[in-house]
C-alpha positions in Angstrom: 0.0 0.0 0.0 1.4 3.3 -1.2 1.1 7.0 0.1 -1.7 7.9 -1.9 -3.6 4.9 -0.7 -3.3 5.5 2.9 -3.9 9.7 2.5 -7.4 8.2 0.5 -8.0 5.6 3.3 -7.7 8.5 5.7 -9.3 11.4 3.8 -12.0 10.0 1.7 -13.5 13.3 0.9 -10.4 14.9 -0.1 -9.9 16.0 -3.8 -6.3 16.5 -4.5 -5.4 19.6 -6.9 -4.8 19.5 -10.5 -1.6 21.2 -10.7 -1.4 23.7 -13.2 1.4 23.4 -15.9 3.8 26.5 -16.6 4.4 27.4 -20.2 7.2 26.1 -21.4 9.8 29.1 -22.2 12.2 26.7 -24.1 14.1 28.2 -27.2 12.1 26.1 -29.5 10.8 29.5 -30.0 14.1 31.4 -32.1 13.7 33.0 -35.1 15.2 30.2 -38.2 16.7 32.4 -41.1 17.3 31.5 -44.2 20.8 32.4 -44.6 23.2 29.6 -43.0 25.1 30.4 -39.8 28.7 30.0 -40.5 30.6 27.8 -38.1 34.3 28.6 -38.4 37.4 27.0 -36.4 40.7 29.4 -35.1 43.2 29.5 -33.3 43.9 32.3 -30.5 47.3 32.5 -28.5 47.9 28.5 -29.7 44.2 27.5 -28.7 41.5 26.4 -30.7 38.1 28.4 -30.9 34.7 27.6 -33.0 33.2 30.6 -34.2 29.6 31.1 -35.0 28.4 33.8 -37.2 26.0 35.1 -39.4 22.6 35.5 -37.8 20.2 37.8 -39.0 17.7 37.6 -35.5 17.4 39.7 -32.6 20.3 39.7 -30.4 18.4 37.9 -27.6 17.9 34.8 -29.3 21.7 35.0 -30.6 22.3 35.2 -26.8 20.0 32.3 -25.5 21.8 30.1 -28.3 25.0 30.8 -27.0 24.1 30.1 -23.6 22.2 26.6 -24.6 25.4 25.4 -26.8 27.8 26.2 -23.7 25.4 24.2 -21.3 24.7 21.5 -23.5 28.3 21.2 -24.8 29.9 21.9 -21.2 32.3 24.7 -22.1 33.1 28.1 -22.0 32.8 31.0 -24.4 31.2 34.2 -24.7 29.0 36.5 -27.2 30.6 39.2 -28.5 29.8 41.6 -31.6 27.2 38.7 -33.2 29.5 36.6 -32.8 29.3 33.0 -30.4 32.6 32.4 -29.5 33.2 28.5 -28.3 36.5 27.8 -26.5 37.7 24.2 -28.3 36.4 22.5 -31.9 33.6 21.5 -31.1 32.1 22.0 -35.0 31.1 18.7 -35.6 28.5 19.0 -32.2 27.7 22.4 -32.4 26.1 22.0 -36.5 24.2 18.6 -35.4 22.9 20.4 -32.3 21.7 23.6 -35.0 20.6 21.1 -37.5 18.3 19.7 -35.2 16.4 23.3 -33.8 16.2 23.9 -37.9 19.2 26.4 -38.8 20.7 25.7 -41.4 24.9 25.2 -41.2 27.9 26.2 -43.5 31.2 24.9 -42.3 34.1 27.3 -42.9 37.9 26.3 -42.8 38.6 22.8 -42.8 
């Protein structure tokens, strides 16, 4: 016999509340262009960097993309000048991880 069953057994009158769901706020909701973002791989003071550049939307959503790559890929990097910056090569994962919210991805360099 479970919680539930006991808290009936004991409370037979008791109707427990329907909680309400939040919206979600995901980024399911960024603009897709139709240009391709350009994913590009440096190197700065000997260590490697994946650029990302190239989108068209509001700066917001450029900034909630950046933040969901770094979480998602565990890494560093910032968002400078419309410009993701990814510390490492990390091309390969960051164009199947754009591919799959819908952008479309051009590979630069290599």
């Amino acid at each position: 016999m479970d919680l539930q069953d006991q808290l009936k057994k004991m409370f037979p009158d008791h109707q427990p509340e329907v909680e309400e769901s939040t919206p979600d706020t995901s980024d399911d909701n960024l603009w897709i262009q139709e240009d391709p973002i350009i994913c590009k791989y440096e190197k700065r003071k000997g260590k490697p960097i994946t650029i990302l550049e190239g989108y068209t939307g509001a700066d917001e959503d450029f900034k909630k993309l950046a933040k969901e790559l770094k979480t998602r890929l565990s890494v560093g990097g910032s968002f400078k000048n419309d410009t993701i910056i990814i510390q490492g090569d990390y091309r390969n994962q960051i164009m199947t991880i754009l591919k799959e919210k819908g952008f479309k991805v051009k590979r630069v360099g290599g």
